[in-house]
N, C-alpha and C positions, 0 to 999 in steps of 0.2 A: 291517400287521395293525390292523383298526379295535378302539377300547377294549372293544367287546362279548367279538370276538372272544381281547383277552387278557385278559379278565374270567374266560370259559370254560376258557380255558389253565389258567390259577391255581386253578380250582375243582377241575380235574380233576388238577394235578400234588398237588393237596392230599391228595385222596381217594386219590392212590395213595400216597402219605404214611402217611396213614393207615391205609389196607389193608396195609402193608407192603412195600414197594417207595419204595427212598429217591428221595427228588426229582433228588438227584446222580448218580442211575442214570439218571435218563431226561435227566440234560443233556450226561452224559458218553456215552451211547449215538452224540449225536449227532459224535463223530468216529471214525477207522478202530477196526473193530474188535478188541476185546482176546481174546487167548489167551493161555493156559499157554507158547504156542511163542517170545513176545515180552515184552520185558523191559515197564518202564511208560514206561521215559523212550523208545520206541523208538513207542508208542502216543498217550500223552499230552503236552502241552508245560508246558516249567518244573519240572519231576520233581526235589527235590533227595534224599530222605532214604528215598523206598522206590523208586527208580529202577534197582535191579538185580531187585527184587521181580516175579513173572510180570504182567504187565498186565492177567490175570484177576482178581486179587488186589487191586488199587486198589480199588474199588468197593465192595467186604467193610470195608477197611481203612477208608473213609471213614463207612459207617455203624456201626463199632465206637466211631468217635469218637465222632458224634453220639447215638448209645445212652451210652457211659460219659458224657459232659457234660452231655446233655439239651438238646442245643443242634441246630439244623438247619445245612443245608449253610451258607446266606450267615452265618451265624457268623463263620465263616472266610476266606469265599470273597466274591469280587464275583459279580453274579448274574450268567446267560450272559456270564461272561470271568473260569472257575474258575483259568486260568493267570496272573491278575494275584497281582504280592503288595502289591497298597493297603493291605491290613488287616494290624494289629498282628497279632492275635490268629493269625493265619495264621504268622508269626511264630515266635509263642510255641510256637505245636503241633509247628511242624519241630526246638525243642529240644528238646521231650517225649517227640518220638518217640521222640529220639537215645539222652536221659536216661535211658527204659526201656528200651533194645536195652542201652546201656551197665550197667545195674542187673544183666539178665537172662546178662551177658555173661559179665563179672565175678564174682558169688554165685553161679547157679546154671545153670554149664553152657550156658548158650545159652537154655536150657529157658523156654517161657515163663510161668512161673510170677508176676512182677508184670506188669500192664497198667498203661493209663490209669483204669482203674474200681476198681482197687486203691487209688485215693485220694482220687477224682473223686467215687464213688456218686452218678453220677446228675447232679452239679453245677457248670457250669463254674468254679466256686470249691473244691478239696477245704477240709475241716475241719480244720484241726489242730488244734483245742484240744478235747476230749471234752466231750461236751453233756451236761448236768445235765436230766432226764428227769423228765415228771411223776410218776412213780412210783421207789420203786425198785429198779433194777435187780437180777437175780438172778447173785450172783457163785458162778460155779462152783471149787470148791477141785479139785475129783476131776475128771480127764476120764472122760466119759459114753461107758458101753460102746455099744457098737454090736455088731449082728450082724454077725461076719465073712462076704464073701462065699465064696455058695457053700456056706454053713453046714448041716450034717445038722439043723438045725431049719425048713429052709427046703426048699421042694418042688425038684426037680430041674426044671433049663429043661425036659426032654422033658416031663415031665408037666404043665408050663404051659402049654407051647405045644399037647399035646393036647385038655389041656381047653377051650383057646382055638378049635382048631378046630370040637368038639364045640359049644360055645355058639354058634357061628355057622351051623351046620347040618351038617357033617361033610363028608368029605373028595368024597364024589360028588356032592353037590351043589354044594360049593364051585368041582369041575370044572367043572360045564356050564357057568360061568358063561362069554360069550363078548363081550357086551358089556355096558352100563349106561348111561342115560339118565337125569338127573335133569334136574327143574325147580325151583324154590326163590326165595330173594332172599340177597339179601348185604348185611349191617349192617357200614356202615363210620362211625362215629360218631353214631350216631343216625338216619342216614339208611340209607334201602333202594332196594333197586334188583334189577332181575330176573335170576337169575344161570341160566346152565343150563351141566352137566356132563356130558360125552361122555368114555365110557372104550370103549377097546377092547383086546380080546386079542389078540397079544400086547402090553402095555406101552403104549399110548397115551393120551392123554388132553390134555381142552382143556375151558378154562372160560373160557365169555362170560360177561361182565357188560353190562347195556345202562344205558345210563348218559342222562340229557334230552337229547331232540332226535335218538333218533336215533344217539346215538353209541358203540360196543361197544369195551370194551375186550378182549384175548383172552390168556392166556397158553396154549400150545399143545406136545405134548412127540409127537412121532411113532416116538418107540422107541431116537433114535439123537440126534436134537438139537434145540433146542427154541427158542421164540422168547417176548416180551412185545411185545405190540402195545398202545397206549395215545392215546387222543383225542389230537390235536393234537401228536406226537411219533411220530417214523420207528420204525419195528420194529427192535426187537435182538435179540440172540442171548441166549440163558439163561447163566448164568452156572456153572461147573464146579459148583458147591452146587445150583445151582438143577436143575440135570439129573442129579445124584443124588437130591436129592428126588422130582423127577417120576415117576422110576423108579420108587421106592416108590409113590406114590400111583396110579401107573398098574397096576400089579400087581391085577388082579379076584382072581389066588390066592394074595395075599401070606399067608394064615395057612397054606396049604400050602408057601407058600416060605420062611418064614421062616428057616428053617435052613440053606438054601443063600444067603440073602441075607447071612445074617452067617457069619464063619470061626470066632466066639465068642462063645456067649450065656453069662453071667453073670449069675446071681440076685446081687442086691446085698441089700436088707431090706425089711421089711414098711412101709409110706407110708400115711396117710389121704389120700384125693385127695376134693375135694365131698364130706365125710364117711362114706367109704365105705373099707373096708381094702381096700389092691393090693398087690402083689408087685412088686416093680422089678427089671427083666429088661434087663443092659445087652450090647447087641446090638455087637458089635466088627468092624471090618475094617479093612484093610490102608491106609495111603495116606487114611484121611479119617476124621474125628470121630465118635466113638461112639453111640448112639441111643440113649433111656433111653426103654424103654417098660412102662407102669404095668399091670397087669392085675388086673382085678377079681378079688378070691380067691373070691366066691360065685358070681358070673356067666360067671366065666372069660373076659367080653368087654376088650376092650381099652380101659380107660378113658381114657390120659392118652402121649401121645410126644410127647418134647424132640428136636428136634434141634437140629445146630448148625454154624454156617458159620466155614471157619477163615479168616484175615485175618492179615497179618503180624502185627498187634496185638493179638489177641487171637480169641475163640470169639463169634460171633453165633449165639444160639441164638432157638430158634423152637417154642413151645410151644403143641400140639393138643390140646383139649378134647372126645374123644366122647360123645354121649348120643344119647336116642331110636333104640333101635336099634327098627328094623323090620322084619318078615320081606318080601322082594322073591325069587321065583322059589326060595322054601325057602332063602334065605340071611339072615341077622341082618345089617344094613348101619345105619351111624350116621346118623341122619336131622338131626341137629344138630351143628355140631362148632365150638368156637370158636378163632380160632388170634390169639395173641398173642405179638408180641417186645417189647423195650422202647421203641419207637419207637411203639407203635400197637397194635391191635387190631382182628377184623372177626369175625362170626359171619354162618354159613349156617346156613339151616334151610328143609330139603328139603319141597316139600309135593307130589310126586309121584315115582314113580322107575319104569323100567320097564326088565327087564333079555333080552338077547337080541335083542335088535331091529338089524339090517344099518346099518350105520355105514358111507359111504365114505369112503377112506382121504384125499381131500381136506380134509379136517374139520380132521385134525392138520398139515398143510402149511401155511407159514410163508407168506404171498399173496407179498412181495418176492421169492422164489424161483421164483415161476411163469413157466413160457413167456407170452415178449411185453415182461418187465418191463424189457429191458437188461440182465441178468445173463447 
């Protein structure tokens, strides 16, 4: 590989850094792939301390690290050759893990109630000593009521999600919807780049980003499984969070599905979200981490969804910012949306969208799965 060449590499495992998508995802991509079905140590090599953990699971667990430390992969790791243990600090993480499964083990149940971010915030150093504050601090004597969920002061989910529908143009329009077409850019640290978003009904959906020279990267969900494709790195599978997300976002009828998407909506309390009152609606199912989604209480649109990826270690969550909605085929649709974890940030913002127009189904197919490739 000439220096140009891993010049390119590095700019673009950066940007996927950035965009969200850990760098140790695209280097761990490149051996057999992981499933729910396969342990890690059965996937990965050197596995000491989450080696009975599903080997879909690795990958979550590694950018939980690097979210609660604020640290990137080679922290820990040697660069392509993540199964060395050269480094201390690699080390030190395999008795941390140990230290927190043993805390969680012992006080409470199993439950994961402490993490690594429970002392880390953010730092590979946690704080012990409490820090003296330019100001000071406001000591609570009283704990501060809160609205109970589900409070007779609080509107009912059906009447949310009604009006959510309403604001968005209503239940027959929201029908016809059969496909979606946008065009736009995507801001991944100050830099843009030309992004276009294919959604089809039932459930699909795929977003290129075109990246200098030529080069596209794609994440892509066809209804049932999904892939990330990335400059200079082999195609891999989505990851079990990653294909429940997509599901969502491939949903053209999600404010008519909402209710059969989750088994439990739960109003929680009133939130300022960008200075604006929402109702916080938390969406429950069976088998995976809850969705917290914010709804404007005058607009009834949907302002603000958290979601979040479980990992042995802890919850990686992932927070959606809508705005600019625009009317597209008599539907209200977000023409802006910014999505932030703690690892990064990226904003889109749509500058054309056009809905109903024949999508074929090749669009959403994963290209290393096609006839011809050796599979």
């Amino acid at each position: 590989m000439s220096a140009t060449d891993k010049q390119s590499k590095r700019r673009y495992q950066s940007l996927a850094l950035v965009g969200g998508i850990c760098a140790c995802a695209v280097v761990f991509a490149q051996v057999p792939t992981p499933s729910a079905d396969k342990k890690t140590s059965e996937v990965y090599k050197n596995v000491q301390v989450l080696k009975d953990a599903p080997s879909d699971q690795l990958v979550p667990a590694m950018k939980f690290i690097s979210s609660s430390l604020g640290v990137r992969c080679e922290y820990c790791h040697v660069e392509n050759a993540f199964d060395k243990d050269d480094k201390k600090t690699k080390q030190i993480a395999r008795k941390m893990m140990q230290m927190v499964s043993a805390i969680n083990a012992n006080n409470f149940d199993g439950h994961q109630e402490v993490t690594c971010y429970s002392c880390h915030r953010g730092s590979p150093r946690p704080v012990s000593i409490p820090v003296i504050t330019a100001s000071t601090p406001k000591m609570l004597n009283e704990p501060v009521p809160e609205t109970q969920p589900n409070s007779p002061d609080l509107p009912k989910a059906d009447e949310i999600v009604q009006k959510y529908v309403a604001a968005v143009g209503g239940a027959d329009a929201i029908s016809k919807l059969t496909s979606l077409i946008e065009h736009g850019t995507t801001d991944f640290a100050g830099r843009q780049f030309q992004t276009d978003i294919f959604i089809k009904s039932p459930n699909r959906i795929a977003t290129v980003t075109h990246f200098p020279g030529g080069a596209n990267g794609t994440t892509a969900f066809d209804g049932t499984a999904g892939f990330v494709s990335f400059p200079g790195n082999p195609v891999h599978p989505m990851s079990s969070a990653d294909l429940v997300a997509a599901r969502m976002d491939a949903d053209l009828h999600f404010p008519l599905d909402i209710k059969n998407f989750f088994s439990e909506l739960q109003v929680q309390k009133k939130v300022t979200v960008a200075d604006k009152d929402t109702i916080l609606v938390v969406g429950k199912r069976a088998g995976v981490p809850a969705v917290d989604m914010y709804f404007d209480t005058q607009s009834g649109l949907l302002s603000r969804l958290v979601r979040y990826e479980a990992s042995p270690l802890g919850l990686n969550p992932t927070q959606l910012d809508y705005s600019d909605y625009r009317e597209v085929s008599s539907v209200k649709l977000p023409f802006h949306w910014v999505s932030a974890a703690p690892t990064g940030r990226s904003a889109v913002q749509i500058s054309a969208a056009e809905a109903n127009t024949p999508l074929a189904d090749e669009v959403f197919q994963n290209p290393s799965a096609a006839p011809g490739n050796g599979r």
